[in-house]
VOBA-1610 file (N, C-alpha, C; in pm, whole numbers, padded with zeros to 5 digits, always signed):
BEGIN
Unk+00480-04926-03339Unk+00353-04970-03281Unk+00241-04957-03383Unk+00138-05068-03426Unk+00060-05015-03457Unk-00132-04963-03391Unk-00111-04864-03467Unk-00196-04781-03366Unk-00362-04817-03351Unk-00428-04824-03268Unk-00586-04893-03258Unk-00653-04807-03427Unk-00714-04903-03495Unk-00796-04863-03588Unk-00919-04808-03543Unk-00897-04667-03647Unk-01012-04571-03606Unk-01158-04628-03640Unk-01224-04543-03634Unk-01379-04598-03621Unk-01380-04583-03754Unk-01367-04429-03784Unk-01413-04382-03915Unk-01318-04490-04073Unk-01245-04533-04031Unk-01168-04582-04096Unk-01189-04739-04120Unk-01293-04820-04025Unk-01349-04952-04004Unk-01367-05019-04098Unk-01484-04933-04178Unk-01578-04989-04305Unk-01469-05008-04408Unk-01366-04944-04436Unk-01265-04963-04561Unk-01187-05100-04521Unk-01174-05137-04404Unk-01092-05200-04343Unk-01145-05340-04346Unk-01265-05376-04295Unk-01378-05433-04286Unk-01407-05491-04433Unk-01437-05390-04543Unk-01462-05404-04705Unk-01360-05489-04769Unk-01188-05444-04732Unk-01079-05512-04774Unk-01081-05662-04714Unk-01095-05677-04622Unk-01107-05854-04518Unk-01161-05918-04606Unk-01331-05823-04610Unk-01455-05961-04672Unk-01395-05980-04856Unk-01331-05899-04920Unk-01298-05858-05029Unk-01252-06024-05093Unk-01120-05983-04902Unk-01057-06114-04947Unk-01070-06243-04965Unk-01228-06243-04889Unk-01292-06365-04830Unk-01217-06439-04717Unk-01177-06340-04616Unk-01100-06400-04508Unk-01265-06402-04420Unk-01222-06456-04296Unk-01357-06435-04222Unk-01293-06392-04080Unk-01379-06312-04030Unk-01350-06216-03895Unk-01402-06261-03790Unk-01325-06288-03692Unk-01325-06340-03530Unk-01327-06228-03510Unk-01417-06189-03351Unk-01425-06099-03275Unk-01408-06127-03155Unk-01357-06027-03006Unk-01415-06098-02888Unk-01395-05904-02839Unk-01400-05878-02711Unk-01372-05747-02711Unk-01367-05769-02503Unk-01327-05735-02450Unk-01287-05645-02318Unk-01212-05559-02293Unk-01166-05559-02170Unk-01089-05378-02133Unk-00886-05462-02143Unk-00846-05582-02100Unk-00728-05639-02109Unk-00648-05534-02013Unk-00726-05510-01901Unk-00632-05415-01839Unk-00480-05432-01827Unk-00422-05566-01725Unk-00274-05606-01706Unk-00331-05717-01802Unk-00237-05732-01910Unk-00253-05866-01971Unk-00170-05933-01896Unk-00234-06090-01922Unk-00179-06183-01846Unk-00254-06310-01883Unk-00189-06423-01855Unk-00189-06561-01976Unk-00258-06617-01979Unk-00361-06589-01927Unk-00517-06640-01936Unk-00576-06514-02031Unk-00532-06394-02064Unk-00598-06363-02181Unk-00486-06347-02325Unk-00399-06391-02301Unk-00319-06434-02417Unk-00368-06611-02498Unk-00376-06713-02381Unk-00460-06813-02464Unk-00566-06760-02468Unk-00649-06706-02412Unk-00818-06688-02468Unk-00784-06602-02597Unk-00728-06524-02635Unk-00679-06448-02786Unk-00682-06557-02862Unk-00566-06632-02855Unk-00498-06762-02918Unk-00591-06830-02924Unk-00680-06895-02886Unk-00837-06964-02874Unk-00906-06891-02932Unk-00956-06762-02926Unk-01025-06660-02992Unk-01008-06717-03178Unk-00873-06683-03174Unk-00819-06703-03320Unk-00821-06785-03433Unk-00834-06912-03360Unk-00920-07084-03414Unk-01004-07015-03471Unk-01120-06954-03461Unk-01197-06953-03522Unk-01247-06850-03656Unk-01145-06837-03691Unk-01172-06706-03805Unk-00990-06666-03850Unk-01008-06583-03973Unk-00928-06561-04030Unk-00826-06445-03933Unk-00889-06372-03923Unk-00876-06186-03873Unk-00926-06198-03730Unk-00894-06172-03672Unk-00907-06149-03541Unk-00889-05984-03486Unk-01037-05953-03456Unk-01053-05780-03440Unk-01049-05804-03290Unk-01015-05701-03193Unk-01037-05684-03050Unk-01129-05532-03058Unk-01179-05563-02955Unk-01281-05455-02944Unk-01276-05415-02811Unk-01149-05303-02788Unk-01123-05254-02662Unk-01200-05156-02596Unk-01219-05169-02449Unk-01284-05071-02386Unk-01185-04950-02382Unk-01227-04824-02423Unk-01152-04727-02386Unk-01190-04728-02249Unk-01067-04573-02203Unk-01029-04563-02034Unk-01163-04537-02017Unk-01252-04472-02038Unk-01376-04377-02006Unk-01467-04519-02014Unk-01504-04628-02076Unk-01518-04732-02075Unk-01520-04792-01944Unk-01407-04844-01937Unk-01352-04969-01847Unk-01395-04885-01699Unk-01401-04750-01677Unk-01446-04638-01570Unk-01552-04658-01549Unk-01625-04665-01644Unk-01793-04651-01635Unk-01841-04835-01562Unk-01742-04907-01609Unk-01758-05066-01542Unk-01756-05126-01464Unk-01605-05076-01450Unk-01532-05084-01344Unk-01463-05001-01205Unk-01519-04871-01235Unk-01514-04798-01134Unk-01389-04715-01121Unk-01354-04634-01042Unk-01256-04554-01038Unk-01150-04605-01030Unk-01009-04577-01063Unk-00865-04648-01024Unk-00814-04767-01143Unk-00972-04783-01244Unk-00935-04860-01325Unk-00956-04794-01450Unk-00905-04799-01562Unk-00785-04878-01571Unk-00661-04876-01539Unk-00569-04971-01484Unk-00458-04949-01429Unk-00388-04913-01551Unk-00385-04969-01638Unk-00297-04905-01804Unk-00387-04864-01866Unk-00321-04711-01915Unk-00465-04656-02041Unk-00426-04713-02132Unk-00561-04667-02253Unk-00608-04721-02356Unk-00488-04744-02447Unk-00426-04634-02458Unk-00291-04642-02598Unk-00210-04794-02544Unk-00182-04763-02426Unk-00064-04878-02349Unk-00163-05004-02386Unk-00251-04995-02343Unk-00353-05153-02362Unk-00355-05199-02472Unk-00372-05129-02584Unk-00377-05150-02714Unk-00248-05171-02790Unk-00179-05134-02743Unk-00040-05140-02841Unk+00034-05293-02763Unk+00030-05315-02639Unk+00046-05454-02592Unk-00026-05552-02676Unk-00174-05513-02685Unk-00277-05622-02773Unk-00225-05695-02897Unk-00204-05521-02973Unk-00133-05542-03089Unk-00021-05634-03121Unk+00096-05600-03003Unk+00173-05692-03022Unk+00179-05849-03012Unk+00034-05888-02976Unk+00001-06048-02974Unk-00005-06132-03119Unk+00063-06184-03151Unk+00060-06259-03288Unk-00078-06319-03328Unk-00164-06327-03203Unk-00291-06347-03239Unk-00423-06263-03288Unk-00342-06140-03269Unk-00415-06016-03292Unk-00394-05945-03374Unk-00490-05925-03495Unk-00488-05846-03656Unk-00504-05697-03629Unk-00614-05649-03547Unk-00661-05503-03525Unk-00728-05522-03363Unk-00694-05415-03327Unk-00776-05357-03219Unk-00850-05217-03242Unk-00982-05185-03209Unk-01058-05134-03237Unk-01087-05054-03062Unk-01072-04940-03038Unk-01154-04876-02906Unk-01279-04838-02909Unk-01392-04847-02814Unk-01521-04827-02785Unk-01541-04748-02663Unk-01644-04648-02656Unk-01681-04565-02528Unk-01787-04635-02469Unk-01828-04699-02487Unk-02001-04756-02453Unk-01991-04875-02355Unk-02051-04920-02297Unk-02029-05023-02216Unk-02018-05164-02250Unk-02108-05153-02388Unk-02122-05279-02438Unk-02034-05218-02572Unk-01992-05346-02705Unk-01944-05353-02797Unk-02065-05381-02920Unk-02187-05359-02823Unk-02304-05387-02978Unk-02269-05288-03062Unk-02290-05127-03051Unk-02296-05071-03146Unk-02182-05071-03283Unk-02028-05095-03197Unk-01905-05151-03270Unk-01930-05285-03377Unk-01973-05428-03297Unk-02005-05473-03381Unk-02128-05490-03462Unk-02205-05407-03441Unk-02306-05348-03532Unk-02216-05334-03704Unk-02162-05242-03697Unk-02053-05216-03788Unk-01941-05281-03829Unk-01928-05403-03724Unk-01836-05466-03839Unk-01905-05605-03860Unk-01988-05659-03786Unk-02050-05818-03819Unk-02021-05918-03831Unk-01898-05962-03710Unk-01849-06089-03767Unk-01884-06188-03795Unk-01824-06326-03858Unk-01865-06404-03882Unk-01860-06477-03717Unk-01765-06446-03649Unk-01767-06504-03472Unk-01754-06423-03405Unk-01800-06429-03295Unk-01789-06339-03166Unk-01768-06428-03045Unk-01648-06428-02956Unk-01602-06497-02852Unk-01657-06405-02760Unk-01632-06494-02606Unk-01707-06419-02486Unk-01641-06486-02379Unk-01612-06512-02282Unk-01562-06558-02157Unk-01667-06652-02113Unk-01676-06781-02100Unk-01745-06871-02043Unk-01862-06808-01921Unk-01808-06708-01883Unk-01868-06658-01724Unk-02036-06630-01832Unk-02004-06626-01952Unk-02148-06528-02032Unk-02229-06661-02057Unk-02353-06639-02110Unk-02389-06743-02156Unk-02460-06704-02304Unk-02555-06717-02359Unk-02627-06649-02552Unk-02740-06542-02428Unk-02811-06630-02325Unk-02875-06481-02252Unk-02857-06395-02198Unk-02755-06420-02115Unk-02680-06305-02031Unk-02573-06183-02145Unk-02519-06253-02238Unk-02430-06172-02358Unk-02509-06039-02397Unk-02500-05902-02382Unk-02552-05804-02424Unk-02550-05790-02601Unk-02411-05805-02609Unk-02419-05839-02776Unk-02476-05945-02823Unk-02519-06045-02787Unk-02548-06174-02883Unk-02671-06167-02937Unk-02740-06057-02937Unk-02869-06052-03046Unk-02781-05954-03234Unk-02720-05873-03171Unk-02648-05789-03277Unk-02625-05888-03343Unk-02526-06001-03304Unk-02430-06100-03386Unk-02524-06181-03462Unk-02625-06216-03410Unk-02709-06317-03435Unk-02820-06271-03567Unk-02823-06136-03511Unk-02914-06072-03667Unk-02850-06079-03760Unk-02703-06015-03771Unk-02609-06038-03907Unk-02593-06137-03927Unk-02604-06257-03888Unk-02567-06385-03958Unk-02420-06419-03878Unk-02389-06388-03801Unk-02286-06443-03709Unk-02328-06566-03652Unk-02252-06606-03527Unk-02261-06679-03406Unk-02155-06652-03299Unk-02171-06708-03181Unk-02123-06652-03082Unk-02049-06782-03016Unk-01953-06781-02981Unk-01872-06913-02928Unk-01810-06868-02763Unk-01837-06954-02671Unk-01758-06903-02553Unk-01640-06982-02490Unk-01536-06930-02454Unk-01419-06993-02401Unk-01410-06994-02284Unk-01388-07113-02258Unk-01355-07150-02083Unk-01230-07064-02035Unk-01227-07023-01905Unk-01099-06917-01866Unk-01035-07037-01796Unk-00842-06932-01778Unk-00794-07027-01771Unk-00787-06998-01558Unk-00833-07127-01523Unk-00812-07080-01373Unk-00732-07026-01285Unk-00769-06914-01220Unk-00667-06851-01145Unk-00598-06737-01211Unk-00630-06726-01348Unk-00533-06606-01403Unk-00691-06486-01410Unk-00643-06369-01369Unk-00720-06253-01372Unk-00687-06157-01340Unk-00724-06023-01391Unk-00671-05862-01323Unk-00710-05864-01235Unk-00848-05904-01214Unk-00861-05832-01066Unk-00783-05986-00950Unk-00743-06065-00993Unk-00651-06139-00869Unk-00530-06085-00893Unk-00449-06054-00977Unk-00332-05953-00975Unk-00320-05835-00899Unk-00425-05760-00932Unk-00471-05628-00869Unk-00454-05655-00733Unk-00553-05806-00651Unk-00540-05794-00528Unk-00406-05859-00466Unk-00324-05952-00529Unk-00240-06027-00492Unk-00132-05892-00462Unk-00123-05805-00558Unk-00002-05639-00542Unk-00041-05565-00435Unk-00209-05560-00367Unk-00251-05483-00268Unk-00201-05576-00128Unk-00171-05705-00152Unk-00126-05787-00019Unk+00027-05791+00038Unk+00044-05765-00087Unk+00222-05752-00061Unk+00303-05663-00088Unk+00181-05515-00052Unk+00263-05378-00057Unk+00310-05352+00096
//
């Protein structure tokens, strides 16, 4: 498995990418049950940049969001699934609610978001926008979601 890249360890990580002149896609949520509406949004994510970072909510995270009982998979399990997506270079964990201060520190050249956002409603899209980023949003794919999983398992227990 490989294991979520540490914080402290970012900037070396980050230094080697731009080194290469690859360019870095971002997008970041909690991916509680993955499922194939966030496997193409990854895969879509990925179009647009070399490297593709995820910027996961840790458990204490996705708690503070989403409320008690969630996350249904902790952080290690979430992340090491991520990992295993061919569309996915690094995953990165965050405590905070939002991913500004994360991508504060790394600056991509893109930052994806779920269509539901828009450049005003996005908490990050001033961060991205000062570094010289931009922000791109992907249409979801209909009908696929945790929380309709979540409820579809509560109907047919």
């Amino acid at each position: 498995m490989r294991n979520p890249v540490k914080r402290e360890e970012l900037q070396g990580l980050i230094a080697e990418i731009r080194e290469a002149g690859k360019k870095i896609v971002t997008t970041n949520g909690c991916f509680d049950i993955l499922h194939a509406g966030h496997v193409r949004y990854l895969e879509e994510t990925k179009k647009y940049g070399d490297i593709l970072i995820v910027a996961l909510n840790s458990d204490k995270s996705v708690r503070s969001i989403k409320g008690e009982g969630r996350p249904v998979n902790n952080e290690i399990d979430r992340a090491e699934v991520l990992s295993a997506l061919r569309s996915v270079d690094y995953v990165v964990l965050f405590d905070e609610d939002s991913p500004s201060k994360l991508l504060e520190e790394i600056k991509p050249d893109v930052h994806t978001k779920g269509a539901d956002y828009n450049i005003e409603t996005l908490p990050e899209a001033e961060v991205i926008k000062k570094n010289g980023g931009r922000v791109e949003f992907i249409e979801f794919v209909p009908g696929k979601s945790t929380t309709s999983i979540i409820r579809k398992l509560s109907i047919e227990r």
